[in-house]
N, CA and C atoms as an extended XYZ file, in Angstrom:
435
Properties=species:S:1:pos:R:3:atomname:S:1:resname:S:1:resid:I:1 pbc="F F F"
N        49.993      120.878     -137.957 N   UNK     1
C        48.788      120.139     -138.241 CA  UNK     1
C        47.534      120.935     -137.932 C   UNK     1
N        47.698      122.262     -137.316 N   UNK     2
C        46.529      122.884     -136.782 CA  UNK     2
C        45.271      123.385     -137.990 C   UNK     2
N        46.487      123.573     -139.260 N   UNK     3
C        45.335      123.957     -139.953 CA  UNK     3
C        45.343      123.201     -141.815 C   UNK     3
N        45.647      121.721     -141.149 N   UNK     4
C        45.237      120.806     -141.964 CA  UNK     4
C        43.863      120.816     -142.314 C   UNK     4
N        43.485      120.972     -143.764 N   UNK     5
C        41.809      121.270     -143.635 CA  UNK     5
C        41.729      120.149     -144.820 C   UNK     5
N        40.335      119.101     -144.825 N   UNK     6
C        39.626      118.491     -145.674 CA  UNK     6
C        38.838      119.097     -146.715 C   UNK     6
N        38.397      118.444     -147.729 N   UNK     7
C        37.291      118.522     -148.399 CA  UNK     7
C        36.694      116.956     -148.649 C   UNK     7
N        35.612      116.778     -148.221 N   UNK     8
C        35.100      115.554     -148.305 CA  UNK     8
C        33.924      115.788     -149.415 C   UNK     8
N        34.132      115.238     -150.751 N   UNK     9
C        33.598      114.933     -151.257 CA  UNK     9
C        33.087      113.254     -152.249 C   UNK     9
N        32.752      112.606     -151.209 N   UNK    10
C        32.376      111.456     -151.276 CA  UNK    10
C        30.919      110.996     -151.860 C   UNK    10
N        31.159      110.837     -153.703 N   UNK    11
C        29.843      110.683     -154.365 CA  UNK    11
C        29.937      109.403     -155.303 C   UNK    11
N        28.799      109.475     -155.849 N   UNK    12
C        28.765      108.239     -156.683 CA  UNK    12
C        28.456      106.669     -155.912 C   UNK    12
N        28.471      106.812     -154.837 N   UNK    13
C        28.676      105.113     -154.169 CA  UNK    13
C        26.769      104.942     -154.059 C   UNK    13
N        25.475      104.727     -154.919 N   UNK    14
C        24.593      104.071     -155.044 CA  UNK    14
C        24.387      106.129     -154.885 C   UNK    14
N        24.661      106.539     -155.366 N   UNK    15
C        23.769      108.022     -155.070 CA  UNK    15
C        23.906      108.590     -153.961 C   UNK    15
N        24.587      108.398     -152.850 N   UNK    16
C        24.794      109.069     -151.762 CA  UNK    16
C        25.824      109.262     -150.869 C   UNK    16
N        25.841      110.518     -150.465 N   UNK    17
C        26.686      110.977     -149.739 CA  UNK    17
C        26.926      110.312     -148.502 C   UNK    17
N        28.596      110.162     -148.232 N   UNK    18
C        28.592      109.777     -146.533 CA  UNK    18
C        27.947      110.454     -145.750 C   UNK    18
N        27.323      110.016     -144.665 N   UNK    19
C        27.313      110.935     -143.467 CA  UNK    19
C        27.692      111.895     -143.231 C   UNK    19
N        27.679      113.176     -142.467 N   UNK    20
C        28.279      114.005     -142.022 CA  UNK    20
C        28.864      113.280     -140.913 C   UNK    20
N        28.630      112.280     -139.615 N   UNK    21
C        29.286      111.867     -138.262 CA  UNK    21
C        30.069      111.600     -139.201 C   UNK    21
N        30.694      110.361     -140.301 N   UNK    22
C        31.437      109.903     -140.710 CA  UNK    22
C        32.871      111.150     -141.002 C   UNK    22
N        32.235      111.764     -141.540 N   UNK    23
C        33.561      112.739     -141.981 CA  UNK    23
C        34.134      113.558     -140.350 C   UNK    23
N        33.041      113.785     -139.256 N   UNK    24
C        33.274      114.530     -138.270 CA  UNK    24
C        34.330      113.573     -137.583 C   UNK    24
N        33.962      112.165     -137.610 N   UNK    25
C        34.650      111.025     -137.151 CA  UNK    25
C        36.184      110.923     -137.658 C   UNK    25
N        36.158      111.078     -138.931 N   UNK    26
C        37.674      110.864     -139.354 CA  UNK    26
C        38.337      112.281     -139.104 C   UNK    26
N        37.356      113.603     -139.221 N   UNK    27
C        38.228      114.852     -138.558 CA  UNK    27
C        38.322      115.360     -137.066 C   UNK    27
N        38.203      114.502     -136.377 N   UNK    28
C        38.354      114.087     -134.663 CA  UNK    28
C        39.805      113.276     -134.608 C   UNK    28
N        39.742      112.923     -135.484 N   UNK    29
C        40.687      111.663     -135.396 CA  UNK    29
C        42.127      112.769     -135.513 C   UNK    29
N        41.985      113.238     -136.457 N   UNK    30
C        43.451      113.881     -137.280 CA  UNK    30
C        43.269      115.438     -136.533 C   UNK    30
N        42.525      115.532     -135.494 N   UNK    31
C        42.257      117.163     -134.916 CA  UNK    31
C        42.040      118.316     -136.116 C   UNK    31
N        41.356      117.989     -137.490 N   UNK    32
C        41.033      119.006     -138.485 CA  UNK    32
C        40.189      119.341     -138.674 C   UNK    32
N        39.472      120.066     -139.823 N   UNK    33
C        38.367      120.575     -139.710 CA  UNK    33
C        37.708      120.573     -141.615 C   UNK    33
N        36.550      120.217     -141.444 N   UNK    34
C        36.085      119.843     -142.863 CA  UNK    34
C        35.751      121.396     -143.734 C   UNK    34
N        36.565      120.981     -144.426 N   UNK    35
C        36.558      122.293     -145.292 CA  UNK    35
C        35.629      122.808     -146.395 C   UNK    35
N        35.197      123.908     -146.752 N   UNK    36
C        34.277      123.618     -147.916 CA  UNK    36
C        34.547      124.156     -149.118 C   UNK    36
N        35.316      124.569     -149.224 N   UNK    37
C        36.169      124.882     -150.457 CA  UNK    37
C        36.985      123.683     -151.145 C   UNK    37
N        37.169      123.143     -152.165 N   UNK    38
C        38.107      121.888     -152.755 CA  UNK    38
C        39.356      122.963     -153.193 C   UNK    38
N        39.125      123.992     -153.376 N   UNK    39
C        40.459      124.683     -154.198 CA  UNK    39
C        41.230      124.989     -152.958 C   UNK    39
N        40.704      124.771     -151.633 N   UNK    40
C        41.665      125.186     -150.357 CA  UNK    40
C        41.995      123.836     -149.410 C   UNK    40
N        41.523      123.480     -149.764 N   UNK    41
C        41.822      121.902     -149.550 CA  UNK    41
C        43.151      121.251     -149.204 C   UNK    41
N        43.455      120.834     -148.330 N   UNK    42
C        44.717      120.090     -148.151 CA  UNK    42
C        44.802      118.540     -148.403 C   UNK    42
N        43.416      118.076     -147.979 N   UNK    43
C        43.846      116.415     -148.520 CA  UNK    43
C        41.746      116.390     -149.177 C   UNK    43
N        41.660      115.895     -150.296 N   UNK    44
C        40.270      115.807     -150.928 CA  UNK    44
C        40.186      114.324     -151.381 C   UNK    44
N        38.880      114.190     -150.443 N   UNK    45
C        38.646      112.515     -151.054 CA  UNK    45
C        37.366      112.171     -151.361 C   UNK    45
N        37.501      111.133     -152.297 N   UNK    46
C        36.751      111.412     -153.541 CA  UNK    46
C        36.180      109.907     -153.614 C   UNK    46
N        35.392      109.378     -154.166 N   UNK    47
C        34.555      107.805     -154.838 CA  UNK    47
C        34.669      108.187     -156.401 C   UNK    47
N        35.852      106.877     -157.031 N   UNK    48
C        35.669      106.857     -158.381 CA  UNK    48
C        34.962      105.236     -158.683 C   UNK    48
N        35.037      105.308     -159.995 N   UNK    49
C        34.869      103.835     -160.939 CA  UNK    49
C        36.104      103.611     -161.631 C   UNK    49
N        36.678      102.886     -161.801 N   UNK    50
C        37.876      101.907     -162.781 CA  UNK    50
C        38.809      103.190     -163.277 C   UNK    50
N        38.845      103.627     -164.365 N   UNK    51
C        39.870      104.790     -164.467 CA  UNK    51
C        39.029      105.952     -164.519 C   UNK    51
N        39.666      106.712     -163.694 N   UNK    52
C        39.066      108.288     -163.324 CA  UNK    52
C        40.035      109.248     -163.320 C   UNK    52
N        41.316      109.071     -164.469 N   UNK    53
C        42.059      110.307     -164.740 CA  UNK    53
C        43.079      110.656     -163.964 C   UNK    53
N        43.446      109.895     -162.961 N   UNK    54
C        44.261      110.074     -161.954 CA  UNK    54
C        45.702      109.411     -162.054 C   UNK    54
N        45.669      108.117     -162.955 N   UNK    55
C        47.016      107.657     -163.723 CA  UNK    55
C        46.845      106.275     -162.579 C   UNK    55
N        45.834      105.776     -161.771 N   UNK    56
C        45.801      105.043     -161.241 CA  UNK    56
C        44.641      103.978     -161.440 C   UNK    56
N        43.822      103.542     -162.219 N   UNK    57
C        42.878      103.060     -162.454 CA  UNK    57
C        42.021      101.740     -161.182 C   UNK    57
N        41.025      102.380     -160.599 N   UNK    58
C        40.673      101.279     -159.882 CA  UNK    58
C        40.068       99.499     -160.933 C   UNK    58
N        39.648       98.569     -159.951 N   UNK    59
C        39.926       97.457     -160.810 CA  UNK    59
C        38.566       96.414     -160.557 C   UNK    59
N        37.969       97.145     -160.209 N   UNK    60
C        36.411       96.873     -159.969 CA  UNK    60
C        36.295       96.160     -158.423 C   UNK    60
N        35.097       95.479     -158.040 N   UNK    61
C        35.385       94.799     -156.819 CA  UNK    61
C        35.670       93.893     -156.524 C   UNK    61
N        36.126       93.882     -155.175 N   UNK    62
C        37.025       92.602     -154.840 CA  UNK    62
C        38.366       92.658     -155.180 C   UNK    62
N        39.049       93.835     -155.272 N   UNK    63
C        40.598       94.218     -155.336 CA  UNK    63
C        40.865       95.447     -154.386 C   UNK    63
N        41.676       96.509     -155.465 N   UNK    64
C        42.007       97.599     -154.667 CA  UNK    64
C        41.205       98.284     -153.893 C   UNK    64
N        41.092       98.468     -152.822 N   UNK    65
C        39.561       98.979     -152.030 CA  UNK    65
C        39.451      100.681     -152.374 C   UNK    65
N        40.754      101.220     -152.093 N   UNK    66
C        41.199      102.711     -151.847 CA  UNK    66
C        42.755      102.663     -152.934 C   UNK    66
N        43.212      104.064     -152.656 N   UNK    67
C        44.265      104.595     -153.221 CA  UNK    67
C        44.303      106.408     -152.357 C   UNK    67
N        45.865      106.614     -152.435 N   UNK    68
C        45.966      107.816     -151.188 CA  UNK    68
C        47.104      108.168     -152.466 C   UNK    68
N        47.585      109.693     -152.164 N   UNK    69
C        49.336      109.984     -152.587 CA  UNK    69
C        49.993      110.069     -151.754 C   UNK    69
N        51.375      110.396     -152.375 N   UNK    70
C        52.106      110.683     -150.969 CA  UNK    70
C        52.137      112.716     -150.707 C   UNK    70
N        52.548      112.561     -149.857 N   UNK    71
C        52.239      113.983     -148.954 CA  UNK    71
C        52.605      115.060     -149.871 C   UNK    71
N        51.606      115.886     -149.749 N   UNK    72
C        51.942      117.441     -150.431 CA  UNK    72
C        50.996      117.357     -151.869 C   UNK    72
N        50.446      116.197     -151.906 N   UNK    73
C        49.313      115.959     -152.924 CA  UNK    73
C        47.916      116.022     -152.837 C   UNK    73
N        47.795      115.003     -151.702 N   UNK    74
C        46.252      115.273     -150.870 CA  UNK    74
C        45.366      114.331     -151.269 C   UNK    74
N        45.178      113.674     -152.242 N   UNK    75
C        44.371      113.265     -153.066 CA  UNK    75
C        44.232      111.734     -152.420 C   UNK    75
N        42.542      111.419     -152.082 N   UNK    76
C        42.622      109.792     -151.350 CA  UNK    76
C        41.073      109.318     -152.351 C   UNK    76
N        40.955      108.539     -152.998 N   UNK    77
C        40.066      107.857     -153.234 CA  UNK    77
C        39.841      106.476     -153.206 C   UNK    77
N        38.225      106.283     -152.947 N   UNK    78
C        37.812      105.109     -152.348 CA  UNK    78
C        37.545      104.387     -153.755 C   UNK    78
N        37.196      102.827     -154.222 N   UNK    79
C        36.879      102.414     -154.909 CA  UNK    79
C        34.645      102.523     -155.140 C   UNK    79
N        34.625      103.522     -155.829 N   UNK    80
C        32.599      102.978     -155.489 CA  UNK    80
C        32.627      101.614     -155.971 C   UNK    80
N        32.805      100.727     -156.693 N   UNK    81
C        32.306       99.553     -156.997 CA  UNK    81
C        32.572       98.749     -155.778 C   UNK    81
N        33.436       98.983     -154.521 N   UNK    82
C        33.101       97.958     -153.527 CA  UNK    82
C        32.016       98.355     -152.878 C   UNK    82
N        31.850       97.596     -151.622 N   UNK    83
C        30.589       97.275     -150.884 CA  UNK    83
C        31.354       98.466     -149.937 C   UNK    83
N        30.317       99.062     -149.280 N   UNK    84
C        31.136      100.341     -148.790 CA  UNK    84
C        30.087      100.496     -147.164 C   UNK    84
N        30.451      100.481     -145.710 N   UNK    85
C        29.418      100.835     -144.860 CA  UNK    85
C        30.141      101.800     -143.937 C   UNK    85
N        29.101      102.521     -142.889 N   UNK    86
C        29.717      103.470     -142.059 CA  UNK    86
C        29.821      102.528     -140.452 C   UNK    86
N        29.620      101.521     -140.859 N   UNK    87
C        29.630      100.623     -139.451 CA  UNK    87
C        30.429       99.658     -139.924 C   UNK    87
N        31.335       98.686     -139.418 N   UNK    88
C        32.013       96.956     -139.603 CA  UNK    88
C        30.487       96.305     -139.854 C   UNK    88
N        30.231       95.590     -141.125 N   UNK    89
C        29.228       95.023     -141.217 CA  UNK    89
C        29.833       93.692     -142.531 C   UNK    89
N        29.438       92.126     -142.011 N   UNK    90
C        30.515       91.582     -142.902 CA  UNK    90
C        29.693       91.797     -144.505 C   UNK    90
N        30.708       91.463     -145.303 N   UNK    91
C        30.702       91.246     -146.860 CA  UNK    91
C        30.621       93.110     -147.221 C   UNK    91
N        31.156       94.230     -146.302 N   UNK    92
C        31.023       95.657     -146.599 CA  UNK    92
C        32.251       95.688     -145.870 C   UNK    92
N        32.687       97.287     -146.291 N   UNK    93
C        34.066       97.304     -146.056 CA  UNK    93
C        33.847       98.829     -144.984 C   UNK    93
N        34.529       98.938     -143.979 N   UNK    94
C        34.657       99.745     -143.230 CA  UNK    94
C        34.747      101.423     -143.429 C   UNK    94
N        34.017      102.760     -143.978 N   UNK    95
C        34.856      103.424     -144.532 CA  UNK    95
C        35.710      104.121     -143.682 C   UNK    95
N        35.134      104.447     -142.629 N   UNK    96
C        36.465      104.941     -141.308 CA  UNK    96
C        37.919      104.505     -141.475 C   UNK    96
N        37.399      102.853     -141.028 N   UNK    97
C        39.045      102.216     -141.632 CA  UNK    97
C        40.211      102.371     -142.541 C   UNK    97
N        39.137      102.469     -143.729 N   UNK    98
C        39.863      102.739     -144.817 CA  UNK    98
C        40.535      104.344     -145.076 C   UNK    98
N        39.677      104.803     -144.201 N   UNK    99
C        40.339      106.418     -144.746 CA  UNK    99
C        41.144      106.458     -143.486 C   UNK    99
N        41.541      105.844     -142.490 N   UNK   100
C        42.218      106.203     -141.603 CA  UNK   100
C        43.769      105.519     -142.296 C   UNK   100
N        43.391      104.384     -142.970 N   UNK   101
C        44.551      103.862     -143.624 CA  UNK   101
C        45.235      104.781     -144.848 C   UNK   101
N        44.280      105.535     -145.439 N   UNK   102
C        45.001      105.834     -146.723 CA  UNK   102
C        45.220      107.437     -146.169 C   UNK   102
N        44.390      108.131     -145.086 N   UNK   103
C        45.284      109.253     -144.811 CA  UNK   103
C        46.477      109.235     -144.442 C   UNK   103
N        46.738      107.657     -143.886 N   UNK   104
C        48.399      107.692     -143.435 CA  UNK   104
C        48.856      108.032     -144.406 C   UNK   104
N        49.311      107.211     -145.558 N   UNK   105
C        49.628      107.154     -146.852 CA  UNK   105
C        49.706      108.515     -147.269 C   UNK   105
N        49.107      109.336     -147.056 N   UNK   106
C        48.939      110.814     -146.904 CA  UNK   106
C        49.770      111.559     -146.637 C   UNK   106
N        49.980      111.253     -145.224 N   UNK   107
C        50.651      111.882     -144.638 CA  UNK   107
C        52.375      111.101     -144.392 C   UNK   107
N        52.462      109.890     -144.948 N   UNK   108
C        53.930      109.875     -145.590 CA  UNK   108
C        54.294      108.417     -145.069 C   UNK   108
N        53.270      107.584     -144.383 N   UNK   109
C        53.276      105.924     -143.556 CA  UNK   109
C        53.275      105.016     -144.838 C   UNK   109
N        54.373      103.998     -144.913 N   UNK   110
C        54.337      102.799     -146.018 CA  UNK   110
C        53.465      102.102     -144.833 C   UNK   110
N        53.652      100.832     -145.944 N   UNK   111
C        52.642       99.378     -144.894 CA  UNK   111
C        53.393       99.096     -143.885 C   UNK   111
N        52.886       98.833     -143.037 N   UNK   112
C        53.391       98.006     -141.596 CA  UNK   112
C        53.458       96.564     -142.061 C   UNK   112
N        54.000       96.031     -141.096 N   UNK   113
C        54.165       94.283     -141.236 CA  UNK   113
C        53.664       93.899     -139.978 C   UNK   113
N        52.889       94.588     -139.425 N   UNK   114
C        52.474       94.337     -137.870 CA  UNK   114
C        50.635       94.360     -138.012 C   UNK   114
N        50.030       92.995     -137.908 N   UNK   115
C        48.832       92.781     -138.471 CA  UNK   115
C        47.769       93.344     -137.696 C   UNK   115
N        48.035       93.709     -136.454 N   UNK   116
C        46.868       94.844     -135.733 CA  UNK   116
C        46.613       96.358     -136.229 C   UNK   116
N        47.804       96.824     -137.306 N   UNK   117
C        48.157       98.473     -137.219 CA  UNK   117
C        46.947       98.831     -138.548 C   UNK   117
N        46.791       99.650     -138.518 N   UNK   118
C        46.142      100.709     -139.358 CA  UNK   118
C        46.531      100.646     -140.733 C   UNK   118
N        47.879      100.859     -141.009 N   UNK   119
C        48.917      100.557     -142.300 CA  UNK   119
C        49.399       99.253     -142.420 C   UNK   119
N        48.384       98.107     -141.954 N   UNK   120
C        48.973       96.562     -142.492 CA  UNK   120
C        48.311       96.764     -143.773 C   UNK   120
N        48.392       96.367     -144.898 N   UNK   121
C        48.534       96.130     -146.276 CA  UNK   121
C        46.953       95.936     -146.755 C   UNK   121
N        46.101       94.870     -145.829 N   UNK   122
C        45.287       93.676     -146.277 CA  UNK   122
C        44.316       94.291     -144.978 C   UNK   122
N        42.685       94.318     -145.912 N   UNK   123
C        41.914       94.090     -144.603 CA  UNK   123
C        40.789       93.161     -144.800 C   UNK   123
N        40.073       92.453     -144.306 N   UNK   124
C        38.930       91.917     -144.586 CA  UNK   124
C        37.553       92.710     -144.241 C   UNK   124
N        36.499       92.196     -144.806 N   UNK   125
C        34.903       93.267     -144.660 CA  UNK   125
C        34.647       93.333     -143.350 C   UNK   125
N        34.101       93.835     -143.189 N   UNK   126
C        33.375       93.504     -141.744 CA  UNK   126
C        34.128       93.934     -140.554 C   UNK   126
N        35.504       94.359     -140.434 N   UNK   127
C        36.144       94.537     -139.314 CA  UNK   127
C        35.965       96.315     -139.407 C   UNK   127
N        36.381       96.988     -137.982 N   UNK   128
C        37.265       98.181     -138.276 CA  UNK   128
C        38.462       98.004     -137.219 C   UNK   128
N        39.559       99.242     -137.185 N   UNK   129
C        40.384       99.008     -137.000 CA  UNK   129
C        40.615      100.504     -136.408 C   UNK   129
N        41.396      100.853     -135.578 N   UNK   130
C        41.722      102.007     -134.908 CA  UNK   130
C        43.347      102.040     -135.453 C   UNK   130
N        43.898      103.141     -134.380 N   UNK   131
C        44.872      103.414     -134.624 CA  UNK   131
C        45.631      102.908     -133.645 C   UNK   131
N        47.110      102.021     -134.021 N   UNK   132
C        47.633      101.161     -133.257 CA  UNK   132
C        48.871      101.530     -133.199 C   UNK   132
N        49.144      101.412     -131.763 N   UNK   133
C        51.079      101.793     -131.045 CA  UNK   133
C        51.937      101.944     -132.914 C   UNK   133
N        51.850      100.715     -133.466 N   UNK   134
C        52.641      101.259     -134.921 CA  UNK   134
C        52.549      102.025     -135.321 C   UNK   134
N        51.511      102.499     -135.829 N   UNK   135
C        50.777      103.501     -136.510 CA  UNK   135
C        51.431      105.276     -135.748 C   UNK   135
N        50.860      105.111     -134.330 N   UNK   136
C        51.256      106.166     -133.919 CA  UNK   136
C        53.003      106.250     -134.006 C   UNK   136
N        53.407      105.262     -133.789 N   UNK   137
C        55.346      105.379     -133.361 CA  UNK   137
C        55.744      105.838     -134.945 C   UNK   137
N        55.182      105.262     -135.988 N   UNK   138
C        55.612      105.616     -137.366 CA  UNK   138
C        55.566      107.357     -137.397 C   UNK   138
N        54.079      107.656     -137.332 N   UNK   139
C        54.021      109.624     -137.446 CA  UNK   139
C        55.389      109.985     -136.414 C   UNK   139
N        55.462      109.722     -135.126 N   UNK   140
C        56.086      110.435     -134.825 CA  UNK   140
C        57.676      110.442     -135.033 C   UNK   140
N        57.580      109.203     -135.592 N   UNK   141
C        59.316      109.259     -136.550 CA  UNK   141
C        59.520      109.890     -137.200 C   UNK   141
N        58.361      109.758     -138.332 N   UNK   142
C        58.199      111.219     -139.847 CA  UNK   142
C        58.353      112.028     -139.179 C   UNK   142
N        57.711      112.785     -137.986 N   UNK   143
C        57.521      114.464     -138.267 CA  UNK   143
C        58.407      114.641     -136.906 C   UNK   143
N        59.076      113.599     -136.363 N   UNK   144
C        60.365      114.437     -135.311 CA  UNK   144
C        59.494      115.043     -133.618 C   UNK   144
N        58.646      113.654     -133.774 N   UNK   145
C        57.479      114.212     -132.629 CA  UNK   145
C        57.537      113.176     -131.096 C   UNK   145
């Protein structure tokens, strides 16, 4: 994992870019480092609209929030047509949260059935969510840790 590297390119959501804390925040989390190259990139995430070529079509708002692959792909995008904040603020959706959820997905975590974890299925606006005993016990099943 030492030299898991990002590319955060997060555009289109009203014209502006996330934060930089935001991305430093989710690469604290995973111990990586934000990359600036996309062609060296290990996981690149992106803000589309409805279909953006990917064979996955988002579905406007008030549905799919995000979409991730599975591992060895990299690829995580957010929905821009939802309500999108860098804080839990209600009727906006968390983006920390969400990318902490779909890097699992990433890195190889189905849904949990355990409604505190990171990888439960369903979230509502306004909350965020850390990373929970599930969450962690799942990685270290995958990777033999």
């Amino acid at each position: 994992m030492n030299n898991l590297a990002f590319f955060y390119a997060l555009y289109d959501i009203d014209g502006k870019k996330v934060p930089p804390e935001l991305v430093t925040k989710i690469g604290d989390v995973f111990e990586s480092i934000l990359e600036e190259d996309f062609n060296t990139a290990d996981i690149t995430i992106g803000s589309h609209s409805m279909d953006h070529g990917d064979g996955n079509p988002f579905d406007g708002q008030g549905g799919t929030l995000a979409h991730a692959f599975a591992p060895t792909n990299g690829r995580f995008h957010y929905d821009a047509d939802e309500n999108w904040a860098t804080e839990p603020i209600t009727g906006y959706y968390d983006l920390y949260t969400i990318a902490l959820h779909e890097i699992g997905h990433l890195l190889g975590l189905h849904h949990s059935s355990v409604e505190g974890a990171i990888m439960y299925p369903s979230i509502a606006s306004g909350v965020r969510k850390e990373l929970h005993g599930d969450d962690v016990q799942g990685i270290r099943a995958l990777y033999n840790l």
